[in-house]
C-alpha positions in Angstrom: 0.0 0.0 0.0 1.7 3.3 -1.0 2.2 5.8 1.4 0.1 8.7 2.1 2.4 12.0 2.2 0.7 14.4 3.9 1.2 11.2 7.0 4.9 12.7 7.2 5.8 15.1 9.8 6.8 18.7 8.3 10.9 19.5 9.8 12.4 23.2 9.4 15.6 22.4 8.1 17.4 26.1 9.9 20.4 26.9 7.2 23.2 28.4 9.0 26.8 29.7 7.7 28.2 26.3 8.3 25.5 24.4 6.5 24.7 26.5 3.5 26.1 25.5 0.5 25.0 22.0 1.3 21.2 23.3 1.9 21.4 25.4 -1.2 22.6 22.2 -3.7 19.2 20.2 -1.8 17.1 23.1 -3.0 19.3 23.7 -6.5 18.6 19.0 -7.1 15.2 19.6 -6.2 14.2 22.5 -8.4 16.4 20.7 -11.2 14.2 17.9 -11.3 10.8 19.4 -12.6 9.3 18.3 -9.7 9.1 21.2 -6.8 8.3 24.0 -9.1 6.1 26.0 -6.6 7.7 27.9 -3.9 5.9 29.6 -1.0 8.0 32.5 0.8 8.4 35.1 3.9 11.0 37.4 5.8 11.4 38.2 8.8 13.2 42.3 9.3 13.7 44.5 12.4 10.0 46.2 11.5 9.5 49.8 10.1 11.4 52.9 10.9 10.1 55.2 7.9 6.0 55.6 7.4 4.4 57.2 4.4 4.7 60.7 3.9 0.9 61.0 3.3 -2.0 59.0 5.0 -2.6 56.2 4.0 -6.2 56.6 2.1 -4.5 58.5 -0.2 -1.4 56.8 -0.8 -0.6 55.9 -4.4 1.3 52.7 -5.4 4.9 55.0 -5.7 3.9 56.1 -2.2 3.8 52.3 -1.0 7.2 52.1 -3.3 9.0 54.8 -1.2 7.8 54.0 2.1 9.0 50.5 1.3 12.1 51.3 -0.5 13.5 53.7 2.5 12.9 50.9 5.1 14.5 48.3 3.2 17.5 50.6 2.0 18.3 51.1 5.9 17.2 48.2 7.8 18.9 44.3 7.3 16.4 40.9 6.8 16.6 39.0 9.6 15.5 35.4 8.3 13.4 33.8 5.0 11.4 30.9 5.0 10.7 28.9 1.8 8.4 25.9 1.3 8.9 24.0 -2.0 5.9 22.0 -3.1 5.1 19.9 -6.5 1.9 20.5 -8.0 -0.4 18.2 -5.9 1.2 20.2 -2.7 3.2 17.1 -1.7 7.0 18.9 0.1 9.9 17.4 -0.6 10.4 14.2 1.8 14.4 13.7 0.4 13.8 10.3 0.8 13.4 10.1 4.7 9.8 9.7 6.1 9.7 13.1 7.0 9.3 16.2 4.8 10.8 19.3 4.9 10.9 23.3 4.4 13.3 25.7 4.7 14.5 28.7 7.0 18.0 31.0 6.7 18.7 32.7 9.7 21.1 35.9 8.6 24.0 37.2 10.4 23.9 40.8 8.5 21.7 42.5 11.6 23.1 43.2 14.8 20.4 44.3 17.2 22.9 46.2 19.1 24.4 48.4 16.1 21.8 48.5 13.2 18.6 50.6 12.8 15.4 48.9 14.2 11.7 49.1 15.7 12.1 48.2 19.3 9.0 46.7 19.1 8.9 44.9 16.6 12.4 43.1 17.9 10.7 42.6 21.3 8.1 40.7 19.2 10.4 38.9 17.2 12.3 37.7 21.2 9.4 36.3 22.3 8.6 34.3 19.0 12.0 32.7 20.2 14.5 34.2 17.7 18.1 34.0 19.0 19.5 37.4 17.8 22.9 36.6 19.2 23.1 33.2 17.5 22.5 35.1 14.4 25.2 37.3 14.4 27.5 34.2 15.2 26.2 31.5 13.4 24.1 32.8 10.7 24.1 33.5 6.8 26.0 36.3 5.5 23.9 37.7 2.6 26.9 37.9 -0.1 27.3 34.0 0.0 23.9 33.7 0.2 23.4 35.8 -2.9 26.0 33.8 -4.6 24.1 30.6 -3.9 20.4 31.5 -4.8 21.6 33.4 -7.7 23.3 29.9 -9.1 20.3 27.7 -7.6 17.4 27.4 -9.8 15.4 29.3 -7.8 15.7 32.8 -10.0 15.6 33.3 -13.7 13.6 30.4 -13.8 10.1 30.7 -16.0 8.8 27.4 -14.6 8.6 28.2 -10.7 5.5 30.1 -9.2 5.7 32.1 -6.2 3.2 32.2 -3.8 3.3 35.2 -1.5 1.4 37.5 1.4 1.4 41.0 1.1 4.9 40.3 -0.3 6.1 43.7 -0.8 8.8 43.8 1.6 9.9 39.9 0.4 10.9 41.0 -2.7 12.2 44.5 -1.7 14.8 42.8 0.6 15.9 39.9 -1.6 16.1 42.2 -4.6 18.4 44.3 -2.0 20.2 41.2 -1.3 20.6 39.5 -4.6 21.7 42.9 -6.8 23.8 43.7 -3.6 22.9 47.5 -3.9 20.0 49.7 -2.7 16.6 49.5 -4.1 16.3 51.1 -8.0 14.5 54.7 -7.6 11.4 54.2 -9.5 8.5 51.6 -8.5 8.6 50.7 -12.5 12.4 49.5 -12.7 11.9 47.7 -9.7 9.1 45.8 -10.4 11.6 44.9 -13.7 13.8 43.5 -11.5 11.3 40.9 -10.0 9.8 39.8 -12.6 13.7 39.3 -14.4 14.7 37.4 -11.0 11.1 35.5 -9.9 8.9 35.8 -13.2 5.6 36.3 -13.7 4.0 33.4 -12.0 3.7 35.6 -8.6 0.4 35.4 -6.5 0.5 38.0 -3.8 -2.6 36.3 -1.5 -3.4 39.9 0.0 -4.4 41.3 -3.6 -6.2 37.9 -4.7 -8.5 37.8 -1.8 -10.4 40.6 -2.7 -11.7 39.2 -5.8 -13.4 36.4 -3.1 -15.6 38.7 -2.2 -15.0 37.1 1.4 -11.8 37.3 2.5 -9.8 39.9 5.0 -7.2 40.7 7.1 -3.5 39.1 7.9 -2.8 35.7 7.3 -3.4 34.3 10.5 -7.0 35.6 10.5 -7.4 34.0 6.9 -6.1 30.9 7.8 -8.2 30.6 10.6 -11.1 31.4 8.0 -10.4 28.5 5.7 -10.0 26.1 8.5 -6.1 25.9 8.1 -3.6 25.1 11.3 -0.5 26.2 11.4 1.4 22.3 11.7 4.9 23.4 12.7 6.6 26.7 14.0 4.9 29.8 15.4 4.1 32.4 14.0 6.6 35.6 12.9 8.8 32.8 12.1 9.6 32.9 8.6 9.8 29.0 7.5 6.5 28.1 9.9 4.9 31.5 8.0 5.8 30.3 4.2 4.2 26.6 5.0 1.4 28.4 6.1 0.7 30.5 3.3 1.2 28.1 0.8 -1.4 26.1 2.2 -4.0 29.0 3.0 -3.4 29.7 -0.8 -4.3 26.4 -2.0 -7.0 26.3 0.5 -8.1 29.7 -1.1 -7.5 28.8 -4.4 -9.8 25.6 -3.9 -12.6 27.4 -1.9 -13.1 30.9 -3.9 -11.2 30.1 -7.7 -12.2 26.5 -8.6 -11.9 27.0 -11.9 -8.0 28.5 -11.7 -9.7 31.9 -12.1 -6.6 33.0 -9.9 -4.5 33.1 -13.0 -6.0 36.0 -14.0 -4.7 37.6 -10.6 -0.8 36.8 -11.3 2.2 38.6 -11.5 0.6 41.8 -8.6 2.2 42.6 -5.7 -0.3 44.4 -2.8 -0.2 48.1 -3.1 2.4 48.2 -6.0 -0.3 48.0 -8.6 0.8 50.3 -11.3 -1.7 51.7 -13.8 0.4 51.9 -16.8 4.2 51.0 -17.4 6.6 50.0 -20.1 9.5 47.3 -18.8 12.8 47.7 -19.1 15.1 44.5 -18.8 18.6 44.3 -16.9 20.0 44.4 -20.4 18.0 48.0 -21.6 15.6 46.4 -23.8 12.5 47.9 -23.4 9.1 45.4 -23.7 5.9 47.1 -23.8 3.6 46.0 -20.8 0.5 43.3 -21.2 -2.7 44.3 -20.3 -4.4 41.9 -18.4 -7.5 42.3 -15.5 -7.5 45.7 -14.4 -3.9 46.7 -13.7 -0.7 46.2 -16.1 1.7 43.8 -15.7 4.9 44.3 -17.0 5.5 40.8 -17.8 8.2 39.6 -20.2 9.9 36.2 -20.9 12.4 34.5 -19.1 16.3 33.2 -19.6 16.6 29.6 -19.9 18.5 27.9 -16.4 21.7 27.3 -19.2 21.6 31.2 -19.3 21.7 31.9 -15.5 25.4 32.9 -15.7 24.9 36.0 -18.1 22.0 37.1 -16.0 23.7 37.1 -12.7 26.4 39.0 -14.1 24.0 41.5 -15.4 21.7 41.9 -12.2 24.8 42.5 -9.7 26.4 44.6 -12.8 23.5 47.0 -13.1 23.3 47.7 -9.5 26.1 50.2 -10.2 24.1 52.2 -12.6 20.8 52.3 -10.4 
């Protein structure tokens, strides 16, 4: 009788500095496969020291952009959780009877030098994070960068990302992976994720309004469609990304039965531009699709045999930005 998957227990494999690059060639076998092409993610960050220069019922997606961009120019990530799943939402087991998801732990913020919201790192202590053990044990973002750049995770037109309110995700790995402050317009950076991630991106905050049900954080959702939370705690960011990738398919399953969710791709919460024309890492420029109501500067994507030009290009263009 063949074994039933979801039967396994769910591990958080923590990646530190001394266990990454063998963490990273897991992920970089899996993803090479075909098999684990959907990949749920959230950070973790020391909170929000810069807030919106006007209030917030009038703030405009470049507002969001700013505000975002200023706190993730100063402030460090703190950990990012990421949950691979194949298309039936079976995680990886790597041939143990357990499965498995994923959380980096950064060394990059020091609670005792860098910029922060006090409260938010009081929140983060009592959710158990070791800032300490960080600083001594954890990832450094340049080898990290290195690693994910090379991994299969990026430039890679077969993965979809699932996502909550995801806006500060991307800002901080697009920080980390171009090694360089955020670009200064809303439309280059939204260039740069969709050159790195694609356009198979579901932010769940902007899909939910189109159930016509759905609201509030992802706790209070998940709690809505009857999904626990099976390992972690919350504010932690592997125990977070399991969580959101099955709130999504749960979503997905409950209010878009028919994939109607498709339409809804490739939209990040609150950086919904109205019109835009993308410009690749090379200075081609592509002219945006319409699609639904906003426009989504969608392009295609390099081959994985053509990661090595791209990575070159991304940390190359970072100088001119």
């Amino acid at each position: 009788m063949k074994e039933d998957p979801s039967s396994k227990s769910i591990i958080i494999r923590e990646v530190w500095a001394n266990n990454l690059e063998d963490e990273f060639n897991l992920i970089r076998q899996l993803i090479g496969n075909g098999k684990y092409n959907f990949i749920s993610m959230d950070t973790e960050f020391p909170g929000f020291i810069y807030s919106p220069k006007v209030d917030y019922l009038h703030l405009k997606p470049s507002d969001n952009y700013d505000c975002m961009k200023a706190n993730v120019d100063a402030l460090k990530l703190v950990q990012l959780g990421l949950t691979l799943s194949d298309a039936s939402g079976n995680l990886p087991d790597l041939g143990t009877n357990n499965r498995y998801i994923w959380q980096f732990n950064f060394r990059d913020f020091d609670v005792e030098r860098d910029l922060h919201d006090r409260k938010s790192i009081d929140m983060l202590h009592r959710q158990g994070f070791d800032f300490k053990r960080n600083v001594s044990h954890g990832v450094d973002s340049f080898c990290f960068s290195e690693l994910m750049l090379r991994s299969g995770l990026v430039f890679n037109s077969s993965i979809t990302w699932v996502t909550f309110h995801s806006t500060y995700d991307f800002g901080y790995l697009v920080k980390i992976l171009r090694r360089s402050h955020l670009p200064t317009s809303l439309e280059k950076f939204l260039s740069n994720v969709r050159e790195l991630f694609g356009s198979n991106v579901y932010d769940m905050k902007y899909i939910m309004q189109y159930s016509n049900a759905l609201v509030g954080g992802l706790e209070g959702i998940a709690n809505t469609l009857h999904v626990n939370r099976v390992v972690g705690k919350a504010h932690q960011a592997g125990s977070d990304s399991l969580l959101t990738w099955q709130t999504f398919q749960k979503m997905v399953k409950t209010y878009f039965p028919n994939n109607e969710v498709q339409k809804y791709a490739g939209v990040i919460f609150g950086l919904e531009v109205a019109s835009c024309l993308e410009v690749d890492i090379s200075g081609s420029r592509y002219p945006a699709v319409v699609n639904h109501k906003v426009t989504r500067c969608f392009r295609s994507h390099p081959s994985i045999s053509d990661r090595s030009v791209h990575v070159a290009s991304i940390q190359n263009q970072s100088k001119s930005i």
